[in-house]
N, C-alpha and C positions, 0 to 999 in steps of 0.2 A: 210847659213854661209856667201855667200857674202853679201848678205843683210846687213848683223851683221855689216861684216867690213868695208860697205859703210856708215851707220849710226854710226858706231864708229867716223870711220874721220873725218865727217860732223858737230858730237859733239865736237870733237876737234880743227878744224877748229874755232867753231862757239864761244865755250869758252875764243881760241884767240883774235877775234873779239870783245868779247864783254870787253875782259881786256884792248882791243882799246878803247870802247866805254866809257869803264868808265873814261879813260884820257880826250875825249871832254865833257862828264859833267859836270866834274869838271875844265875842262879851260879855256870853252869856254868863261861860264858870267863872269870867269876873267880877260877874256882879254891877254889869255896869250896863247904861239904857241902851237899847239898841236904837233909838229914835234921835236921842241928842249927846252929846256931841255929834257934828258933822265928821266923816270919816279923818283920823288922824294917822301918823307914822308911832308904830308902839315903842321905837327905843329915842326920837328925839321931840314927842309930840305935839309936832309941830300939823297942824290942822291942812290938809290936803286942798287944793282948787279943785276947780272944775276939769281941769285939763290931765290933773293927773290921778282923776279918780273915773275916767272912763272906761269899764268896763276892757280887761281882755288888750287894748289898743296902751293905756299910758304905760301897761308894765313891760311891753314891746318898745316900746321908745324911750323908756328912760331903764332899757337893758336889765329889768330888774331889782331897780337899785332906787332908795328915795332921791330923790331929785335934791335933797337938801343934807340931811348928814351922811348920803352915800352908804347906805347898811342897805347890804342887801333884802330883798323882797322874796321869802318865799316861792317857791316856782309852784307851789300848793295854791296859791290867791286865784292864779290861771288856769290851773287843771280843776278845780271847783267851778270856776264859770266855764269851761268849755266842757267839761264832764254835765253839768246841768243843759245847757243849749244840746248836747247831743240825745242826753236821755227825753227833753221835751218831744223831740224829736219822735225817736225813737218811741215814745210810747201815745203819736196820735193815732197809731192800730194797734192799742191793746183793748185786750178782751173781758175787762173786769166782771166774773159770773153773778157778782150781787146787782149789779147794775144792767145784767140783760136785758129787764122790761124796760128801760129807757132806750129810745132811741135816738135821743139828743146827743149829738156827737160832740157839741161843745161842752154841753154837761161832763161826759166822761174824761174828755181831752182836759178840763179845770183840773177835776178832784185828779188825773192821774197825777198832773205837775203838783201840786198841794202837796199829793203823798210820797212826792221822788224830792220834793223840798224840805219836807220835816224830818225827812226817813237821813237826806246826806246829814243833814245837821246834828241829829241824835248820833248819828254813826260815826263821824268825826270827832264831838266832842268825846265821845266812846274812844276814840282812837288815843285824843291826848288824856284825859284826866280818868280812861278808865269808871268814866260815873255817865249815866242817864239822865237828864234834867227831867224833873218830875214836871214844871215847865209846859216843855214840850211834850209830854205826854199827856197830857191834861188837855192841852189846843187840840191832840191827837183824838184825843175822846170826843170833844165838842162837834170838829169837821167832822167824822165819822158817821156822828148820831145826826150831824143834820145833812149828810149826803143822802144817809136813809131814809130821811124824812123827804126829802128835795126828790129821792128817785120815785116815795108812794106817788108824786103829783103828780110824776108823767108815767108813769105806768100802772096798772090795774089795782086795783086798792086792796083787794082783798091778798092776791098773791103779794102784793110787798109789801102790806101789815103781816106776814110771814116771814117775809126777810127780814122785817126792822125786830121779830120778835126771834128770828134766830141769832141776829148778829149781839143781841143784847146776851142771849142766854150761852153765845160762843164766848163773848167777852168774859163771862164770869167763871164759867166753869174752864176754861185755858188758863185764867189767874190764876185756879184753887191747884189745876192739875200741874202748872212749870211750877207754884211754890212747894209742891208734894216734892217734883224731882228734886229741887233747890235743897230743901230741906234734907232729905236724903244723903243727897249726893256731899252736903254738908257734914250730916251724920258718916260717912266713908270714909271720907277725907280729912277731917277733924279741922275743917276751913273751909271757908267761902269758894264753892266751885262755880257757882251759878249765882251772879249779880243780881239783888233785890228789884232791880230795875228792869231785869232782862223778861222778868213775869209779869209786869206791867207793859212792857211793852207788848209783848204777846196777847194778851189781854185789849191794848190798844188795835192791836192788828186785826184779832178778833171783827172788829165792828165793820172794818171795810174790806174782810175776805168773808165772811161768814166761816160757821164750823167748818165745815172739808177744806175748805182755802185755807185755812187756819192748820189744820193737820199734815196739810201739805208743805207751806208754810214750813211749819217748825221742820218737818223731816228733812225739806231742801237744807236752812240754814245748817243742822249737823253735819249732811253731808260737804256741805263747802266748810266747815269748820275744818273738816278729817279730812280734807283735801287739801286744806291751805296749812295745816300742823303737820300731814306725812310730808307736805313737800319744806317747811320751813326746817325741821328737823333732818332731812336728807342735806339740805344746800346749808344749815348750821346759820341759820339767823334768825332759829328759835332754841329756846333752850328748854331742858325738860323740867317740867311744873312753872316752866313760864306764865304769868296770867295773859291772857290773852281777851281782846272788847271781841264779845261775842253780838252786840247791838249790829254790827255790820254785816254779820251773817243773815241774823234776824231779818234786816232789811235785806238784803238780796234775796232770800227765801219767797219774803213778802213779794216784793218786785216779780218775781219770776211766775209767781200765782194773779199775780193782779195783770200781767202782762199776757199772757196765753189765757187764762181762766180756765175754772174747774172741770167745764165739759174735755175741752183739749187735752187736758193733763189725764185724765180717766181714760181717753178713749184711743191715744196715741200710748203715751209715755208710758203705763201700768199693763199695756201690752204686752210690752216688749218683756 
C-alpha cells in the first residue's frame, strides 16, 4: 500500500514536470522565456487559467481542444506528461554504475528524473526542428559534473575522484571520437550525416555514464536507429536518405545504460 502511494506521487510529480517540459519544447527554438509569460494557447494567445493548465486532467475535459478559439490541442502535450510520470516511475530501480558508491536512493531517484527531463526535451525538439539546443546541453554538462561531485561526498573519495576523473576524460575523448565519425561520414556522403549536436550530446552523456556507459550508449542508440529505419522503410513512412533526429536514439541508448548499468549489461546481455 505504501508502495502504491509512493508511485502515485511520483506519477504525479512526474506529469507535472513534464507539463514543464512541454512549455521548453515549445519555447525554446523560439526563442522565447520559459518562465514568463504564464502558459498561453499558440494560435489565439490568449493566456490560459489555472483550471485549464492542469496537468494531464484540463486536456481531458476540455476534449482537447482550447477552451476559447476551439483549435485543437496536440494529443503530444498528454503523452509528454504521462510518458514523464511513467518513466519517474519507472526509473526509481535504475542502476546508474557511476553513481554505485552512493547509496542514497533519493540522490539517484533526483538525477535519474533530471536526466529522462533534459534527455525528452533535447529529443523532441530533435524531433521538430531537427537541431540540439546547445542550451540544453550546456545545463547537461553542469548537472553532470555536479552529480559527480555530489556522489564524491557520499561515497569514498578516493574511488570517485576516479569517476569524476573518468567521466571528464569520457566527455572529451567521445566529442573528438563522434566528430571523427561526423566528419567522415560527412566526407562519404558529400553532406551532413551526423548532426554537430549529436557529438556534443554524446559528449554530455559521457559525464553521467562514464566511458563504458558511454560505448554502450552510443552502440544501443545505432542499434534502435537500424531498427526503427528497417522498420520505417518496410511500412514506407520513411523514405530513402531521409534525415532523420538521431538525439532520440542517443537518449534511449543513454536511458537504457543509466537504467540497468554497466555491471548488468556486461555480465547478462554480452553473454548472450
Amino acid at each position: 500500500m505504501i508502495n502504491n502511494i509512493i508511485y502515485l506521487q511520483v506519477f504525479i510529480s512526474g506529469i507535472c514536470i513534464g507539463s514543464f517540459l512541454n512549455v521548453i519544447i515549445y519555447r525554446f527554438p523560439n526563442n522565447l522565456s520559459i518562465i514568463k509569460p504564464r502558459s498561453f494557447c499558440p494560435k489565439c494567445n490568449i493566456k490560459l487559467t489555472w483550471r485549464e493548465n492542469i496537468p494531464l486532467i484540463s486536456w481531458l475535459i476540455q476534449r482537447g481542444k482550447c477552451k476559447t478559439c476551439k483549435t485543437t490541442i496536440s494529443f503530444r502535450y498528454p503523452l509528454i506528461e504521462i510518458l514523464t510520470g511513467f518513466l519517474f516511475i519507472i526509473f526509481l530501480n535504475s542502476s546508474p554504475s557511476l553513481y554505485a558508491s552512493s547509496s542514497n536512493l533519493f540522490f539517484n531517484a533526483l538525477f535519474s528524473w533530471v536526466l529522462i527531463s533534459l534527455l525528452l526535451c533535447i529529443s523532441f525538439i530533435d524531433i521538430d526542428h531537427l537541431w540540439i539546443p546547445q542550451g540544453l546541453v550546456n545545463f547537461g554538462f553542469i548537472l553532470g559534473f555536479l552529480g559527480l561531485i555530489f556522489s564524491n561526498i557520499f561515497g569514498n573519495e578516493l574511488i570517485n575522484f576516479i569517476f569524476l576523473l573518468k567521466g571528464l576524460g569520457a566527455s572529451l575523448i567521445s566529442f573528438f571520437i563522434f566528430e571523427i565519425f561526423r566528419r567522415v561520414a560527412k566526407y562519404i556522403f558529400k553532406k551532413d550525416a551526423i548532426g554537430k549536436g549529436d557529438s556534443k550530446l554524446v559528449a554530455m552523456l559521457a559525464l553521467w555514464l562514464g566511458p563504458i556507459g558511454t560505448l554502450f550508449a552510443v552502440g544501443f542508440s545505432y542499434l534502435f536507429a537500424a531498427i526503427y529505419c528497417f522498420l520505417g522503410l518496410s511500412m514506407n513512412f520513411l523514405r530513402l536518405r531521409q534525415a532523420i533526429p538521431f538525439a532520440p536514439f542517443i537518449s534511449l541508448g543513454g536511458l537504457t545504460v543509466w537504467f540497468f548499468g554497466n555491471e548488468f549489461i556486461m555480465s547478462n546481455i554480452l553473454r548472450i
